[in-house]
N, CA, C and O of each residue as an XYZ file, in Angstrom:
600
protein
N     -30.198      9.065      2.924
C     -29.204      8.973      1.861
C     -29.628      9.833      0.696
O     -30.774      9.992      0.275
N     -28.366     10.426      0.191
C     -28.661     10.927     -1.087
C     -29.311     10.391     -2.260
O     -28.655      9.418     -2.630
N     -29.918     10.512     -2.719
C     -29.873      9.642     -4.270
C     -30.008     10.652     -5.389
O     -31.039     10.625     -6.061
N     -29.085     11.522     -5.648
C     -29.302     12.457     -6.636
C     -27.527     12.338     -6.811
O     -26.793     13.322     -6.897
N     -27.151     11.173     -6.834
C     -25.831     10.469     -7.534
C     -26.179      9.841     -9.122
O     -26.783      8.832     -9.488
N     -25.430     11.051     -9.927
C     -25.557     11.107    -11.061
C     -24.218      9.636    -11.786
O     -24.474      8.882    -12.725
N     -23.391      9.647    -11.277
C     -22.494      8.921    -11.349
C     -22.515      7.055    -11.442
O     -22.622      6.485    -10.356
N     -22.436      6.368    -12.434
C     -22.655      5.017    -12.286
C     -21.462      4.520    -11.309
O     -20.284      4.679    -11.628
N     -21.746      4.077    -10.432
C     -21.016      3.475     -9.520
C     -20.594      4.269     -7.924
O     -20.077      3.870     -6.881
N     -21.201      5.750     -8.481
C     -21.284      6.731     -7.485
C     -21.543      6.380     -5.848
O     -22.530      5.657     -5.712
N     -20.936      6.700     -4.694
C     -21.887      5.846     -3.212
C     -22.596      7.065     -2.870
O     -21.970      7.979     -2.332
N     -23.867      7.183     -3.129
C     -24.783      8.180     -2.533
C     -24.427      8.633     -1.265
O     -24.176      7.827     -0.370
N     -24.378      9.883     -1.087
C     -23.915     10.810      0.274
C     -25.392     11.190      0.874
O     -26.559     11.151      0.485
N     -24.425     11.711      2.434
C     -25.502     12.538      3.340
C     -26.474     13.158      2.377
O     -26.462     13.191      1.147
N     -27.218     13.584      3.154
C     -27.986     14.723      2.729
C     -27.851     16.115      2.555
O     -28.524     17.007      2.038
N     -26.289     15.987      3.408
C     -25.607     17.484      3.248
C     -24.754     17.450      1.902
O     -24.226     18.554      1.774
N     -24.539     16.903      1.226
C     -23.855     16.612      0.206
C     -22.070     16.934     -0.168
O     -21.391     16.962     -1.195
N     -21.828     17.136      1.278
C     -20.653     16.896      1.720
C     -19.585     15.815      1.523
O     -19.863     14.700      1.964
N     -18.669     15.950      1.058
C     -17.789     14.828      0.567
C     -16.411     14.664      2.019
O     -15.797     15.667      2.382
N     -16.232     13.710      2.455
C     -15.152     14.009      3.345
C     -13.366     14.550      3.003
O     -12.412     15.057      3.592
N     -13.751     14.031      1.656
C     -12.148     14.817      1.373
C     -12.125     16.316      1.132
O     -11.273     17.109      1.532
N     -13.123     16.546      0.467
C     -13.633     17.816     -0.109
C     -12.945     19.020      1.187
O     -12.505     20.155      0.999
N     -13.051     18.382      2.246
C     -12.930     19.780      3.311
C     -11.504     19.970      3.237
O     -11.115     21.107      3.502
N     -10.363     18.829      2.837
C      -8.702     19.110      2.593
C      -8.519     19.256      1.318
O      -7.398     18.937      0.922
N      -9.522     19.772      0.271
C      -9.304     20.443     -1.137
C      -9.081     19.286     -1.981
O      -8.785     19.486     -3.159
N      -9.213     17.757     -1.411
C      -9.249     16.631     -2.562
C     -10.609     16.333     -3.415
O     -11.698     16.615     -2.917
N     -10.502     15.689     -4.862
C     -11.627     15.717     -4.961
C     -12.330     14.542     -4.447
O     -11.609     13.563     -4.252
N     -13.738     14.400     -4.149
C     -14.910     13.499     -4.016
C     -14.447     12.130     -4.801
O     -13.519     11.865     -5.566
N     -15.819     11.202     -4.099
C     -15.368     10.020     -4.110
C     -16.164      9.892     -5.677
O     -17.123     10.615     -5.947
N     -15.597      8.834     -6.679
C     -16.109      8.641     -8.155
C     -14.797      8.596     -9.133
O     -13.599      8.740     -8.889
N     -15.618      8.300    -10.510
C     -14.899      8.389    -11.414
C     -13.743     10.095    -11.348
O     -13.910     11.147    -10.730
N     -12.493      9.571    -12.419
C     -12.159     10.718    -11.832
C     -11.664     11.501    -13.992
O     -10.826     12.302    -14.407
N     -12.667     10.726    -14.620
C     -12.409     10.331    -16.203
C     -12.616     11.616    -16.511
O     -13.152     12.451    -15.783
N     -12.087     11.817    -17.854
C     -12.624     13.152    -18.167
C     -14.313     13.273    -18.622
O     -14.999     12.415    -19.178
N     -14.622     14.365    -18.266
C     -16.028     14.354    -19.188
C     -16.651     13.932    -20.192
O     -17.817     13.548    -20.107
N     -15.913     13.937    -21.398
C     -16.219     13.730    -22.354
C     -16.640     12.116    -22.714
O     -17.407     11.567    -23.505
N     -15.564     11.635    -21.530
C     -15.522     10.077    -21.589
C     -16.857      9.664    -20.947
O     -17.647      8.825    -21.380
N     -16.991     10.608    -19.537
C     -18.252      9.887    -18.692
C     -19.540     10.011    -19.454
O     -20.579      9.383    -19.247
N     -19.351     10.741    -20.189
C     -21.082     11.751    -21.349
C     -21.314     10.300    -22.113
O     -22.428     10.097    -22.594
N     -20.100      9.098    -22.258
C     -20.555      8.361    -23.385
C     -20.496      7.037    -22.573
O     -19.398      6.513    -22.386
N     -22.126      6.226    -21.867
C     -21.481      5.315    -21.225
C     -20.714      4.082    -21.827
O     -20.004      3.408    -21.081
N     -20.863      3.711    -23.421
C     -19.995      2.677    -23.841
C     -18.747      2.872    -23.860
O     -17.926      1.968    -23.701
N     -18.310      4.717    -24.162
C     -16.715      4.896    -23.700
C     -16.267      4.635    -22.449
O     -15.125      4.249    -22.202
N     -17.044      4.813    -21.717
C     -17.010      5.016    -20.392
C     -16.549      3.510    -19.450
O     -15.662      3.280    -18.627
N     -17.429      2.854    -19.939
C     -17.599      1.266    -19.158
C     -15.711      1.004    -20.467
O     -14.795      0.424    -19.885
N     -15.522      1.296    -21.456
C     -14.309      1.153    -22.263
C     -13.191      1.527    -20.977
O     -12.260      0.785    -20.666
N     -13.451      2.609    -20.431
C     -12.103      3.439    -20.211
C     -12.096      3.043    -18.567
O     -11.109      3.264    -17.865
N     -13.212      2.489    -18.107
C     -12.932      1.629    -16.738
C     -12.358      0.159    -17.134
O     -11.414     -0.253    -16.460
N     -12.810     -0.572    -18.069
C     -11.963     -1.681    -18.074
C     -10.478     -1.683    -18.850
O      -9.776     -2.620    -19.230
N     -10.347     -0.610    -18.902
C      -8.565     -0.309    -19.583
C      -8.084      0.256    -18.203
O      -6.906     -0.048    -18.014
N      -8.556      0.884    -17.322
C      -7.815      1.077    -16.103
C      -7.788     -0.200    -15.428
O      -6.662     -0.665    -15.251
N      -8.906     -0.966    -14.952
C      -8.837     -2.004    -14.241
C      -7.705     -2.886    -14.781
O      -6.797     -3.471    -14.190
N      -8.026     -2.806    -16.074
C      -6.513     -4.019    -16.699
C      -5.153     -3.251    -16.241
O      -4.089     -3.763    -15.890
N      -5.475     -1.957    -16.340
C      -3.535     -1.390    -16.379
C      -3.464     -1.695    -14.769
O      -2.396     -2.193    -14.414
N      -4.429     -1.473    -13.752
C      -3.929     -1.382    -12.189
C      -3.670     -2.942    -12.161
O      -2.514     -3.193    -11.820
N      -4.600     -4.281    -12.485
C      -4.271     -5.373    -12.435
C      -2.892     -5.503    -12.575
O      -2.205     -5.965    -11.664
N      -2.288     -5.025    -13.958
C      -1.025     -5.223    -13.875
C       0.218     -4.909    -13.374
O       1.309     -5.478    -13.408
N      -0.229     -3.759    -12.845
C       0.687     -3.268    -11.956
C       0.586     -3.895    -10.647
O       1.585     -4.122     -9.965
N      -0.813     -4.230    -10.217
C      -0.810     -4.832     -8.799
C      -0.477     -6.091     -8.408
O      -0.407     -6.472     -7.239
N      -0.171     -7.065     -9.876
C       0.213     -8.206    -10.113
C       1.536     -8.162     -9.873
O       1.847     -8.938     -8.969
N       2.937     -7.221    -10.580
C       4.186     -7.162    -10.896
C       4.347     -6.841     -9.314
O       5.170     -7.619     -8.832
N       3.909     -6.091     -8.518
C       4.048     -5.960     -7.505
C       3.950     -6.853     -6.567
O       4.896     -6.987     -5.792
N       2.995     -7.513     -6.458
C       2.794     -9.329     -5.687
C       4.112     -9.946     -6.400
O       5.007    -10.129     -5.575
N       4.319    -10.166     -7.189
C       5.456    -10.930     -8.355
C       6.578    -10.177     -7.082
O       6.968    -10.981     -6.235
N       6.955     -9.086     -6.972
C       8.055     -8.133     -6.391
C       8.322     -8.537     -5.045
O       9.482     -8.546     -4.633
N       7.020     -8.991     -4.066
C       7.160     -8.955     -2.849
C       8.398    -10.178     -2.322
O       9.278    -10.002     -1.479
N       8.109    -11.456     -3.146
C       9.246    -12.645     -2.797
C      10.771    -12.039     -3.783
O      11.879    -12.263     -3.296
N      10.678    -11.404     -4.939
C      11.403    -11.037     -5.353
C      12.175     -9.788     -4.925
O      11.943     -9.289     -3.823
N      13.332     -9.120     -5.980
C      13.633     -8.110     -5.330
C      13.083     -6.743     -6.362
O      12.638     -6.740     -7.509
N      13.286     -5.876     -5.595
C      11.641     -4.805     -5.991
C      11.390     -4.361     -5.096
O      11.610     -4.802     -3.968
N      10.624     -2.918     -5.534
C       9.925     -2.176     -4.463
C       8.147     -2.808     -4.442
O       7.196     -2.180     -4.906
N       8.073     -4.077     -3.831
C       6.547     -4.216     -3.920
C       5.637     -4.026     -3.514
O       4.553     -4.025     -4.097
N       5.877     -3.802     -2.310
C       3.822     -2.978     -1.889
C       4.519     -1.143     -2.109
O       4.097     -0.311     -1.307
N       5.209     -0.831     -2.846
C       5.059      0.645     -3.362
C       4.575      0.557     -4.638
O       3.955      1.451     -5.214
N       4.928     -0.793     -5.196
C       4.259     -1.124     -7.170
C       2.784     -1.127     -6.570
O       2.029     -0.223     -6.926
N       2.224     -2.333     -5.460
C       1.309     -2.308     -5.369
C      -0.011     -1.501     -4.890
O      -1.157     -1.503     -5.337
N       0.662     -0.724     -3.674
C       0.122      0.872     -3.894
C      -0.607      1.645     -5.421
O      -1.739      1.856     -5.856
N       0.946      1.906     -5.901
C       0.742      1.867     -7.255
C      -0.054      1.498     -7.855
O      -0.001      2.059     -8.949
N      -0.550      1.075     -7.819
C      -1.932     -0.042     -8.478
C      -3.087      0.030     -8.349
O      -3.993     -0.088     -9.175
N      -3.102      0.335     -6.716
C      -4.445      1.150     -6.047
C      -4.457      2.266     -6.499
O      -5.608      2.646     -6.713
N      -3.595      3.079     -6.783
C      -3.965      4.418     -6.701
C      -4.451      4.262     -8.267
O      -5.486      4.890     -8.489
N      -3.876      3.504     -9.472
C      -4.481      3.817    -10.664
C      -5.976      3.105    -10.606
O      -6.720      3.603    -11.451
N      -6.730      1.847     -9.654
C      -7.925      1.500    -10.036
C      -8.522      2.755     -8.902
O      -9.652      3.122     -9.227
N      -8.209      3.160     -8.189
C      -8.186      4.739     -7.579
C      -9.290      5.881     -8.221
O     -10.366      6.359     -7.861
N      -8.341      6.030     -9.429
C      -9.114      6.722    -10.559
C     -10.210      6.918    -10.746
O     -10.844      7.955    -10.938
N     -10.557      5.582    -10.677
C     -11.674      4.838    -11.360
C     -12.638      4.429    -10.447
O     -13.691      4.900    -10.877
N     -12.884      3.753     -9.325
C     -13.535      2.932     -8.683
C     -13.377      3.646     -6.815
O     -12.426      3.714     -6.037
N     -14.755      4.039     -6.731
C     -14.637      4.181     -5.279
C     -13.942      3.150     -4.182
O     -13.220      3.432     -3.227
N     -14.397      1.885     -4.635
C     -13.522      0.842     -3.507
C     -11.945      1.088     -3.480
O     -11.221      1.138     -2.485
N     -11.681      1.194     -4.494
C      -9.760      1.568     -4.333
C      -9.641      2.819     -3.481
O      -8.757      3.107     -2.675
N     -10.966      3.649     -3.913
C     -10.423      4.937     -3.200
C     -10.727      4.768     -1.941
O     -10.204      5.457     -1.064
N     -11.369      4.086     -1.759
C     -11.810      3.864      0.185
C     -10.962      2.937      0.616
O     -11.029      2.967      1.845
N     -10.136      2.061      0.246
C      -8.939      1.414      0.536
C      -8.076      2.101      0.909
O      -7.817      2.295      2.097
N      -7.330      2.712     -0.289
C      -6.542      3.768     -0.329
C      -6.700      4.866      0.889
O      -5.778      5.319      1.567
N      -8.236      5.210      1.006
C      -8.242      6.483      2.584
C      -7.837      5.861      3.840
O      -7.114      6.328      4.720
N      -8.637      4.315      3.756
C      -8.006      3.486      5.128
C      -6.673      2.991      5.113
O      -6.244      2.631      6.209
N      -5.816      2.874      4.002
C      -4.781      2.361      3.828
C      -3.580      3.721      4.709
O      -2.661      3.576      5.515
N      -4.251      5.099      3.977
C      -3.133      6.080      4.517
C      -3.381      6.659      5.793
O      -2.678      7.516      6.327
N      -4.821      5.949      6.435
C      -5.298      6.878      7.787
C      -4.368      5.744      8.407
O      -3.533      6.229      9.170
N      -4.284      4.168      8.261
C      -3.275      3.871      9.189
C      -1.922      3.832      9.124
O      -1.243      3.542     10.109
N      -1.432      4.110      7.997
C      -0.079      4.243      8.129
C       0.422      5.949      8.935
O       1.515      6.129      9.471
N      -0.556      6.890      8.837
C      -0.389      7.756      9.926
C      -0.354      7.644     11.024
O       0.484      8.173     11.754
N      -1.377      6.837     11.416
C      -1.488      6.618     12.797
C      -0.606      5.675     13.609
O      -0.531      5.502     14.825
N       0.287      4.900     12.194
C       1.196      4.259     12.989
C       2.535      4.998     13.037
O       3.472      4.710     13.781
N       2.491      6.097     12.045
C       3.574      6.959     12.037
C       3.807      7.860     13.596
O       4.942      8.052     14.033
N       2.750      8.278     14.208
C       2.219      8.904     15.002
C       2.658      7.886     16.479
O       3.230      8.408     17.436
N       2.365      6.714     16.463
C       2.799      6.073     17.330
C       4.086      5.466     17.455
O       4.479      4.869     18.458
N       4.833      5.670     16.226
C       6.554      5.730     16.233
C       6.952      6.376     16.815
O       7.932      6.112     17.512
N       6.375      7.506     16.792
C       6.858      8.747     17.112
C       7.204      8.782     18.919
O       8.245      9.109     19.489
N       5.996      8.350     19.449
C       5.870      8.142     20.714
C       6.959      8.268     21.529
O       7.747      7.569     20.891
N       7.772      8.776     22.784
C       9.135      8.628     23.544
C       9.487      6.968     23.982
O      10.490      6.254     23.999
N       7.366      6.763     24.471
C       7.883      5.431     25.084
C       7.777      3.788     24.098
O       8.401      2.738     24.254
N       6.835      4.131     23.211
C       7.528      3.347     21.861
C       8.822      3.355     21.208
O       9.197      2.330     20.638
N       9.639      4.525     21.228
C      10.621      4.634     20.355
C      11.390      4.044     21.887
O      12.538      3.760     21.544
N      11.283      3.836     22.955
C      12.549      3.432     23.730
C      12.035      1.672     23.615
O      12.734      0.660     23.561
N      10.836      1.806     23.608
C      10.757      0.388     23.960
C      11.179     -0.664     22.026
O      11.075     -1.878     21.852
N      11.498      0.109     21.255
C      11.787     -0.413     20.245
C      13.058     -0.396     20.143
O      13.344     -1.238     19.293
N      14.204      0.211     20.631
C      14.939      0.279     20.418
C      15.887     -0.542     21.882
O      17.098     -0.739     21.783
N      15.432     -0.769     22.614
C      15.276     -1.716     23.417
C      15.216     -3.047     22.937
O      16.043     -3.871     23.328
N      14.287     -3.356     22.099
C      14.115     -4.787     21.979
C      15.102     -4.886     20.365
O      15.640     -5.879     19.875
N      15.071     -3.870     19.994
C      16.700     -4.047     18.833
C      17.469     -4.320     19.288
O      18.148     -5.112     18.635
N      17.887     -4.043     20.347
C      19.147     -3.890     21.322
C      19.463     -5.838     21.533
O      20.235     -6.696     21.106
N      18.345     -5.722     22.422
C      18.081     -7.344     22.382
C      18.501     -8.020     21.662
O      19.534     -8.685     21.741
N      17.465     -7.918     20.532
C      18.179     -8.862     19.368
C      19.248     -8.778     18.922
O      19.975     -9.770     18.876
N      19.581     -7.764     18.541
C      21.372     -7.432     18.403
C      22.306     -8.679     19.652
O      23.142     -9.548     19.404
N      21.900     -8.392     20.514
C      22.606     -9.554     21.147
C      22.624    -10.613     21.317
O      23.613    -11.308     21.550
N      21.492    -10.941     21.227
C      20.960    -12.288     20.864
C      21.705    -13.017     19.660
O      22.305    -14.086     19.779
N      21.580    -12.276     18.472
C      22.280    -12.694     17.489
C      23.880    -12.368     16.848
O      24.421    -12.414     15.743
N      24.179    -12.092     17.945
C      25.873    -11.763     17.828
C      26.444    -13.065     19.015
O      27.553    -13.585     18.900
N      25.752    -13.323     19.789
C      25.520    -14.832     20.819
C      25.513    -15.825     20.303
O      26.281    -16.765     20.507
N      24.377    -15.740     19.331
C      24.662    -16.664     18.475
C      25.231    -17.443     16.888
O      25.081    -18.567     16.409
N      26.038    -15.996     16.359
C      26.971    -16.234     15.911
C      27.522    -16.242     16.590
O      26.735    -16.825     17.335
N      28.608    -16.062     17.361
C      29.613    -16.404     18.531
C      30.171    -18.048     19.047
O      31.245    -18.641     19.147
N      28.876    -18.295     19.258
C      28.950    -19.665     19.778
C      28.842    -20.332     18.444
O      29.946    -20.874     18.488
N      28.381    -20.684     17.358
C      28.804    -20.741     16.226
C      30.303    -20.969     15.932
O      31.032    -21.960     15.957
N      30.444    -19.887     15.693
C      32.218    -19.759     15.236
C      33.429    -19.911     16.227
O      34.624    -19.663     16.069
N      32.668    -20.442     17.393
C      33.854    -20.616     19.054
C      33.393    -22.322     18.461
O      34.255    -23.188     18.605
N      32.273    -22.655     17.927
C      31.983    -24.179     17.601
C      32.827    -24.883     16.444
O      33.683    -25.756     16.581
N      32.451    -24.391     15.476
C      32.438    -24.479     14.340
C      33.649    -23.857     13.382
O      34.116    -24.447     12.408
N      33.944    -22.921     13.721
C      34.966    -21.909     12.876
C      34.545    -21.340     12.065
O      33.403    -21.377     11.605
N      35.619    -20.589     11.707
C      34.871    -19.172     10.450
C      35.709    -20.438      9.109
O      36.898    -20.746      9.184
N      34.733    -20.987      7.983
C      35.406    -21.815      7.264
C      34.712    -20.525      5.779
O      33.630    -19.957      5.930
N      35.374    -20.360      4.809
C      34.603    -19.657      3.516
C      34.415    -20.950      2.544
O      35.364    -21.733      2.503
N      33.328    -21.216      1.805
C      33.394    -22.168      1.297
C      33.932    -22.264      0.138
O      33.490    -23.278     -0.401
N      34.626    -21.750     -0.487
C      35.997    -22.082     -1.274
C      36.808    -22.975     -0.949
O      37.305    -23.878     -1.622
N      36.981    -22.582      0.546
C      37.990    -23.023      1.220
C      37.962    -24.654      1.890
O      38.863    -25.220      2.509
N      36.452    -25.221      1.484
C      36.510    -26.470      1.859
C      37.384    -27.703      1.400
O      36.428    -28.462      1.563
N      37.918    -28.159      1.168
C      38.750    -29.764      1.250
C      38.213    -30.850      1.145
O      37.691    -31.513      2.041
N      38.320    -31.111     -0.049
C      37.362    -32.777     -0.260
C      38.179    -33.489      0.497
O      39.386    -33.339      0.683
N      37.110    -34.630      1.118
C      37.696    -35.345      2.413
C      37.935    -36.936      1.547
O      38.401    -37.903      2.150
C-alpha cells in the first residue's frame, strides 16, 4: 500500500499510484474542495461538515419522496453525488451504484430477456384484465357518486 496519501481521509493506493477512474479522464478518489480550503484543516473539517449537512438533506427529502410523489432515488442519488464531493465512501457507492445499473442496462438489452419480459407483461396484462372482468360481470361498473343510500 501506498502511504504517501497526503489527503485526510485519503484510501492509500497501489504502489503504482494509479487511480481507477483516472484512466476515463475522471478525477481520483478524495476531497474534491478547492485548495485553498484543503491548505486550512479547520476550514476544511468546516467545509466537509456543510456538505455532509447539505447531502443529508437532500438524501432525507428524497427518502421523504419515495412514499410520496417525487422523483426519489434521483433526489437521493442527488445526495450521493454531493457527499460525493467530499467523502470517498459516497464516491465508492456511487462507482458501485453506476457499475450496476449498467450492467443491468446491458442485460435489458439482451433478445432473450427482452422476450422473456415482455412475455411475462403480456401475462399480467391478462391476468389483470381477468380480473377486472370477473369483477364487473360480478359486481358492475357502479361510480361512487352514483351510490344510493339504502
Amino acid at each position: 500500500m501506498n502511504t504517501g496519501s497526503s489527503e485526510p481521509g485519503e484510501v492509500a493506493l497501489a504502489s503504482d499510484d494509479t487511480r481507477p477512474d483516472e484512466a476515463d479522464g475522471g478525477q481520483g478518489l478524495g476531497s474534491r474542495a478547492p485548495e485553498f480550503i484543503k491548505a486550512r484543516r479547520a476550514l476544511h473539517l468546516s467545509w466537509q461538515v456543510g456538505v455532509f449537512i447539505v447531502g443529508l438533506a437532500v438524501v432525507a427529502a428524497g427518502i421523504v419522496m419515495l412514499p410520496l410523489p417525487g422523483p426519489g432515488w434521483v433526489v437521493i442519488f442527488g445526495g450521493m453525488a454531493i457527499w460525493a464531493t467530499e467523502f470517498v465512501w459516497a464516491q465508492l457507492v456511487l462507482r458501485w451504484t453506476k457499475r450496476k445499473v449498467t450492467e443491468a442496462a446491458q442485460r435489458a438489452l439482451d433478445p432473450k430477456v427482452r422476450r422473456r419480459n415482455i412475455i411475462l407483461t403480456t401475462v399480467g396484462l391478462v391476468l389483470v384484465a381477468a380480473i377486472a372482468g370477473f369483477y364487473l360481470w360480478k359486481f358492475g361498473f357502479v361510480m361512487p357518486w352514483k351510490i344510493e343510500d339504502q
